[in-house]
N, C-alpha and C positions, 0 to 999 in steps of 0.2 A: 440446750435444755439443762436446766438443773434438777437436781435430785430433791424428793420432796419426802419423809418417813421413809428413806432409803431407796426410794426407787423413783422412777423418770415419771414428768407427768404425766395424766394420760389424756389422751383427747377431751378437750373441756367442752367441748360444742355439744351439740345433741347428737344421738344417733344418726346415721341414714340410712333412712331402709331405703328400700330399693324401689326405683323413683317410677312414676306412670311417665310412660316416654310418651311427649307432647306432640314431638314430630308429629311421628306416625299415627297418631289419631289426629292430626289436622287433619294428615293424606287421607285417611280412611273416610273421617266427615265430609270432605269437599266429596268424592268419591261418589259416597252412596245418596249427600242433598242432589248432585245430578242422574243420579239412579232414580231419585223421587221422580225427580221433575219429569225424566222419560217416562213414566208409569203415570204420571197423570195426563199425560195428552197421548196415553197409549189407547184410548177407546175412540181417538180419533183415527187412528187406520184402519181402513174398510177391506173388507175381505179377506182370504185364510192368509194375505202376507203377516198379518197380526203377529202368531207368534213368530215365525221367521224373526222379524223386525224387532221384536223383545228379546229375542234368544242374540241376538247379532249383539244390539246394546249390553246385556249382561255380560255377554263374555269380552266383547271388545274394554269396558269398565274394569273387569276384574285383573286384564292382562296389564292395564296401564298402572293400576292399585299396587298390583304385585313388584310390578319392576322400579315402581319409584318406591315403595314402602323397604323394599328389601334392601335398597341403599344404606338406613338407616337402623338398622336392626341391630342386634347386637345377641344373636343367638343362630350363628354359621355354624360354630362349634360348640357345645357346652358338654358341660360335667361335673358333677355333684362325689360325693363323698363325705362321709359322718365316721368321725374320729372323737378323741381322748386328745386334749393337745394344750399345751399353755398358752396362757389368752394374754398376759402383758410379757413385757422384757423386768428382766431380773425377779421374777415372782415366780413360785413353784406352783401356784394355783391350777389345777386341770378344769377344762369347762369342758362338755361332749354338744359339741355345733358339727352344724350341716354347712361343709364348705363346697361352694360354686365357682365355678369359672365359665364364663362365657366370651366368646371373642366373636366379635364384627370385623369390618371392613377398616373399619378405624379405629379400633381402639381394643381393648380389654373389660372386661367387666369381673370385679371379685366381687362375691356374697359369701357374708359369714353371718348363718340363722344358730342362735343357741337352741338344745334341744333339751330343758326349755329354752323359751327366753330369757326369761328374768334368772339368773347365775350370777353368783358374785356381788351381791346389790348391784349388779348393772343391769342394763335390757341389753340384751347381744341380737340385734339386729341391722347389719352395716351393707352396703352395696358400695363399692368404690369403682371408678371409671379411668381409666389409665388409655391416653389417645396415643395412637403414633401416627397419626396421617401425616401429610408433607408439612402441614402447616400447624402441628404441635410438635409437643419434645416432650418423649416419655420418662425419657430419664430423669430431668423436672418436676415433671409431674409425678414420679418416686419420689423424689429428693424432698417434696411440699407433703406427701406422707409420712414419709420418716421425721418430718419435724410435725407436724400433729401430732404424731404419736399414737399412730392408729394400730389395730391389734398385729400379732404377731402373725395368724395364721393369712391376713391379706398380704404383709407387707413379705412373706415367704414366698406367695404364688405370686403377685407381682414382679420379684426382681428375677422371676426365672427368665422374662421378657425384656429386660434394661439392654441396653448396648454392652455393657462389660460382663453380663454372664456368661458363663461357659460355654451355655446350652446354645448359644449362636444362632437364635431362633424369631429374632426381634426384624434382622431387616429382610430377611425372606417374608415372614407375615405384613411386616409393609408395605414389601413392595408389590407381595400378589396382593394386596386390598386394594392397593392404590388402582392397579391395573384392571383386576374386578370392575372398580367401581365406574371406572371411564367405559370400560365395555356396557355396562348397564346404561350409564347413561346415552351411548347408541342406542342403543337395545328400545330406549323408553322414546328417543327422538323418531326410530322409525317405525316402531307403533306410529307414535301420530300421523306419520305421514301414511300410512297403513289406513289407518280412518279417514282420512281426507280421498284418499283414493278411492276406494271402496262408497264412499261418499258422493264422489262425483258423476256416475258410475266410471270408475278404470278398472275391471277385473282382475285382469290379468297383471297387471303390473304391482294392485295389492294386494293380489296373492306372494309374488317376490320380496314385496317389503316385509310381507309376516314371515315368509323362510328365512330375511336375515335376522331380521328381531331374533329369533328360534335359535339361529347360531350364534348370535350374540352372548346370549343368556347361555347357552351352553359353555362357551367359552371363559365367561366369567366363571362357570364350572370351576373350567379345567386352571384356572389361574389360582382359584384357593385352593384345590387338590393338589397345586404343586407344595402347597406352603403346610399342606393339611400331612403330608406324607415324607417333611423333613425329620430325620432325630431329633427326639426330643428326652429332654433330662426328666429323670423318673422326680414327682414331686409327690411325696412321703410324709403321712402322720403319723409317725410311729409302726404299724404293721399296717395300715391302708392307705389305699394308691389314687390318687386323685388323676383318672381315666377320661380321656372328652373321644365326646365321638361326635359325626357330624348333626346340625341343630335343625331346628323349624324351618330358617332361612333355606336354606341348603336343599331341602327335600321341598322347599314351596316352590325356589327357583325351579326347580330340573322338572319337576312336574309342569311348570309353566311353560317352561320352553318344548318341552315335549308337545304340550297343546296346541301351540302355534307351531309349531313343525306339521302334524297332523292337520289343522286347519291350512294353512300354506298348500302343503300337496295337495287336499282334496278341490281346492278351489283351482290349482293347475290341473291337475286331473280330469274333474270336469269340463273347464273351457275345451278342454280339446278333446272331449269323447261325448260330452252330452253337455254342448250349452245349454242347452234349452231350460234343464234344472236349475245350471245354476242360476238361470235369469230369475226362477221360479224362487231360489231362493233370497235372492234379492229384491224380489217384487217389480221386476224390469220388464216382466210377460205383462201383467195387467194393467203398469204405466202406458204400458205403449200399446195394449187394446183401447186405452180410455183416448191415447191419442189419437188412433185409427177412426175412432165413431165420432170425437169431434169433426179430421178431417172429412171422412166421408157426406157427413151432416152441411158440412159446409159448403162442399163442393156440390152438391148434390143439384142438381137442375130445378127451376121452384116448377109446381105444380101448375098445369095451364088453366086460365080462366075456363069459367061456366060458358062462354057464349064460344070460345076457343073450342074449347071440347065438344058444344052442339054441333060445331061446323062437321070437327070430325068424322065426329059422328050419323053426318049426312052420308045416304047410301050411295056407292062409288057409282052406279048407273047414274044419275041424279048429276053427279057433278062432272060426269064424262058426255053430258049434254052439248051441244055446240049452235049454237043459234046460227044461220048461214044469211049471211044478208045480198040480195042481188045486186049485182054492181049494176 
């Protein structure tokens, strides 16, 4: 870069702000158009399995929502902080912005909001994404910041995370995302098969697939908390401390998997102390009443004719008659 009225240029593109994540409202749309579609052929189940059979879909939707949406997220960790702090290189200019950090599975996310906006005849509104999954390079992806020449206070919190920083903090977050994310996506394979089971009817068996699902998701826990609970270098604007604690993803997971933990026992619980409920909660009692009065209907003897029934009906003296004829 060359210097332009003494100083570096500065990012000539537009701002970005901070982007609608597309992903995640696919997931969410496909989601809830098959949430419709159950809700419209839900006045076709007959009798109280109704809501059972609504409550089952809700939650079985929301548990699959969660664990694929949370792949993608990008708020595991975040942290905010509003400082005083120079906003380009070689300029004494101070702007007072709201700076953000947020970290997913894969990557980084910085937000720098001015407070105001509009500081400096600029608009200071920027979101910037810094990936380090297997298959990006973060340090790259620095490397293509620092020649934009994007502000000083992203490109600060960024290289805390580069490979050559000191804070040594880059391939632990890597490598618990990476290992997170493979668990989730167990986590989300045996959900389905959890519905398929449950589906068929196999009780008992997808009750076990919701208790691994449950550990799964826990697990991917404990794999960010290993990376959540490394030293980390104090990152400073001047007298304030830009502090992350853990985010939405974090407390959606562990409440999720909590739920399928709870769902999982009680459906083993019950098989073996009171099936009869959980058939009731499956609507497995009234299937197989309806199957019962078919077969009994079927099998059932037909009714004997009118002139049948007259015989019977003849008095047993009458028909203990015996005509004796002489030989």
């Amino acid at each position: 870069m060359t210097l332009w009225n003494g100083s570096f240029p500065f990012y000539p593109g537009a701002n970005a702000c901070f982007p609608f994540d597309t992903t995640w409202a696919v997931i969410v749309s496909i989601f809830l158009s098959v949430l419709a579609i159950f809700i419209i052929i839900l006045p076709g189940i007959r009798g109280r399995g109704r809501l059972f059979w609504f409550l089952r879909v809700v939650t079985g939707l929301f548990v699959g929502a969660v664990v694929l949406s949370v792949q993608f997220s990008r708020d595991w960790e975040t942290g905010w902080v509003m400082a005083n702090t120079s906003y380009k290189s070689f300029s004494r200019a101070l702007v007072k912005v709201d700076i953000g950090l947020h970290i997913g599975l894969a990557g980084v996310n910085v937000t720098l909001v001015g407070n105001p906006v509009n500081q400096v005849n600029e608009t200071i509104n920027y979101n910037e994404h810094f990936a380090w999954s297997f298959s990006a390079d973060y340090d790259h992806s620095y490397g293509e910041g620092l020649e934009k020449g994007l502000p000083n206070p992203i490109l600060y919190v960024a290289e805390k995370f580069t490979t050559q920083s000191p804070c040594s903090v880059h391939r632990q977050y890597r490598v618990s995302g990476h290992y997170a994310s493979i668990t989730l996506w167990m986590a989300f394979c045996t959900w389905l098969i959890s519905i398929l089971l449950f589906s068929m009817p196999i009780l008992l068996y997808g009750g076990y697939m919701l208790l691994l699902t449950a550990v799964l998701m826990l697990f991917s826990l404990l794999f960010f908390f290993t990376a959540r609970n490394t030293p980390k270098c104090p990152i400073q604007f001047g007298l304030a401390a830009l502090k992350t604690d853990y985010g939405g993803s974090f407390w959606l997971t562990l409440a999720t998997g909590l739920l399928c933990l709870l769902l999982g026992l009680g459906v083993l619980i019950l098989n073996s102390l009171q099936p009869e409920k959980l058939k009731l909660v499956f609507n497995l009692d009234e299937g197989k009443r309806e199957e019962e009065e078919v077969w009994d209907k079927s099998c059932r003897p037909a009714e004997p004719s009118s002139s049948a029934w007259d015989v019977l009906m003849v008095p047993l003296g009458e028909l203990c008659e015996v005509t004796a004829t002489q030989l």
